[in-house]
C-alpha positions in Angstrom: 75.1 84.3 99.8 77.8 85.5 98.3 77.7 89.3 96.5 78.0 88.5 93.0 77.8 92.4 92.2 81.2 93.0 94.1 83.7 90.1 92.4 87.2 90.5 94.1 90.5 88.8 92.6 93.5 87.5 94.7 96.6 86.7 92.5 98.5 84.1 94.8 97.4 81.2 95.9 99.7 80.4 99.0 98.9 81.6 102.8 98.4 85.0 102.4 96.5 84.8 99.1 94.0 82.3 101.0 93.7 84.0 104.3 93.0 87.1 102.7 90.1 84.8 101.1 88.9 84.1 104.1 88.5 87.6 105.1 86.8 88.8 101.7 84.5 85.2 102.2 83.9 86.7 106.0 82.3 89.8 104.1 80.6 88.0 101.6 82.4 88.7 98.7 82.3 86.6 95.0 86.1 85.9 95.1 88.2 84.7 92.4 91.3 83.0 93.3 94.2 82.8 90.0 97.6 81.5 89.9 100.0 80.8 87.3 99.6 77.3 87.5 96.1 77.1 88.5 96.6 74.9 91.3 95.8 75.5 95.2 95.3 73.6 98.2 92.0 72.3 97.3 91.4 71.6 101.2 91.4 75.1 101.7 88.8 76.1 98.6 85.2 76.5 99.2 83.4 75.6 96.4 82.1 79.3 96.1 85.4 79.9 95.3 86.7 80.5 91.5 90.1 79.4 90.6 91.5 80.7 87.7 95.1 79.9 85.7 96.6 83.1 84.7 100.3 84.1 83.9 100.3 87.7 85.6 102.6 88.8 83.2 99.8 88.6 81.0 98.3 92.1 80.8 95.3 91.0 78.3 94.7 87.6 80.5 94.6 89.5 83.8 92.3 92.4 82.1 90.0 89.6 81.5 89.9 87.7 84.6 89.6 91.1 86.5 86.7 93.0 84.0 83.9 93.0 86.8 86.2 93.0 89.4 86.3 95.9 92.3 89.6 95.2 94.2 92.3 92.7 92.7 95.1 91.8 95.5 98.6 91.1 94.6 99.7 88.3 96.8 102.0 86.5 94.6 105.1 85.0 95.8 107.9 83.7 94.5 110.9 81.5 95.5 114.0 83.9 96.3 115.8 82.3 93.1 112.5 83.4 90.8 112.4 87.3 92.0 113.8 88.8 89.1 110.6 88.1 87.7 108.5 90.1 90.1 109.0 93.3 87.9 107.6 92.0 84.7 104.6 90.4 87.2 103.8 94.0 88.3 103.8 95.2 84.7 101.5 92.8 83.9 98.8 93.3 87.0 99.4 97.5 86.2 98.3 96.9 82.4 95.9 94.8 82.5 93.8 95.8 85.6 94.2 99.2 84.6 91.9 98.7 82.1 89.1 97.8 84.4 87.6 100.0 87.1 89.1 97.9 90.3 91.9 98.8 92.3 95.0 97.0 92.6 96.3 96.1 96.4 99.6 95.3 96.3 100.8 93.5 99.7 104.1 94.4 100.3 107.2 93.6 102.7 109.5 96.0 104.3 112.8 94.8 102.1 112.9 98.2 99.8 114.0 99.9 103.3 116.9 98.3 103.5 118.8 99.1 106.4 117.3 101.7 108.6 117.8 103.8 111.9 114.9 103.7 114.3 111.4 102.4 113.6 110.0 102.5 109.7 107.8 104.8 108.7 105.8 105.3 105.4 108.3 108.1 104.5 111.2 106.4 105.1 114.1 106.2 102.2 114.7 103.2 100.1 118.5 102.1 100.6 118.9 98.9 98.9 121.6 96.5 99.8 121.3 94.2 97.1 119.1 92.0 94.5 116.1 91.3 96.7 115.7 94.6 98.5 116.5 96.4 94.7 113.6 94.4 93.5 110.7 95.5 96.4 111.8 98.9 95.9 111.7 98.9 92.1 108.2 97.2 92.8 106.7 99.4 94.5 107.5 102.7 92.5 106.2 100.9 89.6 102.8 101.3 91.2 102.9 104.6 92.7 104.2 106.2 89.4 101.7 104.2 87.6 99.0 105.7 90.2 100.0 109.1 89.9 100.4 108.5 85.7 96.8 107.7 86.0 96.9 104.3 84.6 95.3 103.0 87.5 93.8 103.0 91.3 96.4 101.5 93.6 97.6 101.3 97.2 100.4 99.5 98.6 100.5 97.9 101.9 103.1 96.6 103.9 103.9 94.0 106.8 106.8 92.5 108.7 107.5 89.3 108.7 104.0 87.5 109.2 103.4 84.0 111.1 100.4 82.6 111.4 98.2 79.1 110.1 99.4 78.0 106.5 102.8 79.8 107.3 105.4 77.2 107.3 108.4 79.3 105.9 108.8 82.6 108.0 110.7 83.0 111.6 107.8 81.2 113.5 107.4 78.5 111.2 108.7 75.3 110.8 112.1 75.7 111.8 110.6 76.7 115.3 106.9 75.5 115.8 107.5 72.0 114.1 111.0 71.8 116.0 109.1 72.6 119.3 106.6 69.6 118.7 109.4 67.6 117.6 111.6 68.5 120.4 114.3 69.3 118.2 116.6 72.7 118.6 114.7 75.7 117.0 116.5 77.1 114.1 116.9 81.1 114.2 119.4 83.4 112.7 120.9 86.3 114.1 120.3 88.7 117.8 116.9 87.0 118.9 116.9 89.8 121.9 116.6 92.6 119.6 113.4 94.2 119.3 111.6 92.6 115.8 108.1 93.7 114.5 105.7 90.7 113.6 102.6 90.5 112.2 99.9 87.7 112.7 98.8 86.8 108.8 95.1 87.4 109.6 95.2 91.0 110.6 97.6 91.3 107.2 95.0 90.1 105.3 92.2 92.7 107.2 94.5 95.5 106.7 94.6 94.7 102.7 90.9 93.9 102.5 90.2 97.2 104.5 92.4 99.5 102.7 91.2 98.1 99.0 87.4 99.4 100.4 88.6 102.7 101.3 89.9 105.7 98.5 91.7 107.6 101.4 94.3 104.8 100.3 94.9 105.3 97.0 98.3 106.5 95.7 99.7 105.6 98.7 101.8 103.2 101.2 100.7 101.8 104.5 101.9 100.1 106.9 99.6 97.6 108.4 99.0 97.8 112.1 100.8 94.8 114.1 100.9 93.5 117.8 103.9 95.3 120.2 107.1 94.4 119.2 108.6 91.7 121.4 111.8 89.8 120.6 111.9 86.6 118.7 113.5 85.2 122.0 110.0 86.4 123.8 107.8 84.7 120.9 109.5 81.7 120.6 109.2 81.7 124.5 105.2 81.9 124.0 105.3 78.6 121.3 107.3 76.9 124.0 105.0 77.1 126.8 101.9 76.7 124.7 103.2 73.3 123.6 104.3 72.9 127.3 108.1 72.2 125.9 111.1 73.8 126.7 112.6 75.6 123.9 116.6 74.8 123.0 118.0 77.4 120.1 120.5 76.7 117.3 121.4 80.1 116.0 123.4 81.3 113.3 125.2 84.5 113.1 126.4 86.5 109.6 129.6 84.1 109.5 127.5 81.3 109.6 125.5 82.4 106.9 128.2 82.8 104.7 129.7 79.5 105.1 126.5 77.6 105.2 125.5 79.7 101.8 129.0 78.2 100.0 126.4 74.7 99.9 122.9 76.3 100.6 121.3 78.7 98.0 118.6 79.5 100.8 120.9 80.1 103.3 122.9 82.2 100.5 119.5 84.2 99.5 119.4 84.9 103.3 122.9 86.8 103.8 122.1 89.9 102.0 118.8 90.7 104.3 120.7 89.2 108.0 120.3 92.7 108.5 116.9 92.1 109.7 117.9 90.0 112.1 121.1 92.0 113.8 119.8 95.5 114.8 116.2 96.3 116.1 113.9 95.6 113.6 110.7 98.0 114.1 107.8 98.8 112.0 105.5 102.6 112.7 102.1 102.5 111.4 100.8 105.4 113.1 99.8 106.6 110.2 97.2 104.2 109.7 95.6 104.7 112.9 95.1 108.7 112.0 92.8 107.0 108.9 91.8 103.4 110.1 90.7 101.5 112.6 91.9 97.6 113.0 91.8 95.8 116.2 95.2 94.0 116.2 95.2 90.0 117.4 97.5 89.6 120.9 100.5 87.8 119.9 99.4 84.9 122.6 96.5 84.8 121.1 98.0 84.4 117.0 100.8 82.1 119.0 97.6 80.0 120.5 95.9 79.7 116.7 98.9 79.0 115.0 100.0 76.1 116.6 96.6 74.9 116.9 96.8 74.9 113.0 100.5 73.4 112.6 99.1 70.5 115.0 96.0 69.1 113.1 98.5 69.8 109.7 101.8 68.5 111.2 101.7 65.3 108.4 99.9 67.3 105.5 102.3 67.4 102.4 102.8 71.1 100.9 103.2 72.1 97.1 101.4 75.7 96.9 102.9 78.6 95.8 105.4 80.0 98.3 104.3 83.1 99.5 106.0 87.1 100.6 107.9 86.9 104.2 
């Protein structure tokens, strides 16, 4: 039965938002679910499960929907060509669940970075590069300033890119596990032998759900913890022998980009953070472990549950929110 006394709010309703349901549902939790549009994939929705319409830019709306609650998770994500409204979003969530009692969780990407010399740490500098990665960083001291202003209890936690069931859009989704099944080229950008940190969706979601139960967290950032970091070359390599396939690669390089962008907004939206993709990419979260303790899935094993999830929902149409990469 679920806790009624302990009433937890996810804002987002694509994969993240729902596996980090899952994980709060796992710990018997009352869970509201909201979105702007107050749809989700109803599939996925226990009917234990409140879903709630709410424009986060809303402070008074989100005050209300999160009055009883005693963690509210920011999971919302929004199409590259929408992010300039992801400031005014935070605004909102800051207002209006500072005037409950429950702590905001933001879950974060690493895009404030920017371009970086060895692996990321919590203490890292913010070097933008552009719109997108001026945006996450902007984000983000929004909530530590509002933290340390005392207008409210926050942590922000941050992933790599994350893969995983539900995950369609991210670099082991579509483009490479439907391909695979398909036995079409995968569709990758940049140096797939560099080193690139990953993070199975379901030990993002722990990591959030474990760091909004803990105050050590507060007022600060974290990295979740993730498997070893392999290549993309080396996980794409795991999809292909699980399907039993061999794996051919399309890649594209910065040029590429740049001439497919002239036709492509996504492909445009993708230049400014090829960056990623064309120097090791590699996430620290030592710091976590001097706190926490999360026992990380194997990447065979998140490879193994992924596909078995892309399989049974190869045909199923898609129209939730998109979600943070």
């Amino acid at each position: 039965m679920n806790n009624l006394r302990d009433i937890q709010v996810i804002f987002g309703t694509g994969p993240l938002g729902m596996t980090v349901m899952e994980e709060l549902l796992l710990q018997y939790k009352h869970v509201i679910m909201v979105s702007k549009s107050g749809k989700a994939n109803l599939a996925d929705l226990p009917k234990s499960v409140e879903l709630v319409r709410c424009d986060a830019k809303n402070q008074d709306m989100v005050a209300e929907i999160c009055k009883r609650a005693s963690v509210v998770y920011n999971c919302i994500g929004l199409p590259y060509k929408d992010w300039g409204e992801f400031p005014d979003i935070m605004e909102g969530l800051i207002n209006g669940v500072g005037q409950t009692n429950a702590t905001l969780v933001f879950a974060d990407n690493l895009y404030a970075y920017g371009p970086t010399e060895g692996a990321m740490t919590e203490q890292t500098s913010y070097h933008p590069v552009g719109r997108k990665t001026e945006i996450r960083a902007k984000m983000a001291n929004q909530v530590i300033d509002a933290h340390n202003k005392g207008k409210i209890k926050a942590t922000i936690c941050r992933a790599p890119d994350f893969y995983g069931p539900r995950v369609r859009e991210s670099i082991l989704g579509s483009r490479v596990i439907e391909h695979l099944m398909q036995g079409k080229p995968v569709e990758v950008i940049g140096n797939i032998e560099l080193p690139h940190s990953t993070i199975y969706i379901k030990d993002f979601a722990k990591g959030l759900v474990l760091l909004g139960s803990k105050e050590a967290s507060l007022g600060q950032i974290w990295h979740i913890p993730c498997d070893e970091t392999t290549t993309l070359h080396e996980l794409i390599e795991m999809c292909a022998t699980e399907l039993k396939t061999t794996a051919s690669y399309r890649v594209a390089n910065g040029v590429m980009l740049t001439i497919m962008g002239i036709f492509n907004p996504e492909m445009r939206e993708l230049k400014e953070t090829y960056y990623q993709f064309n120097r090791p990419f590699i996430v620290s979260h030592e710091n976590f472990h001097r706190l926490f303790s999360l026992n990380v899935t194997p990447h065979y094993t998140a490879i193994r549950e992924t596909i078995a999830w892309f399989v049974e929902n190869q045909s199923e149409k898609h129209e939730n929110e998109q979600e943070i990469s």
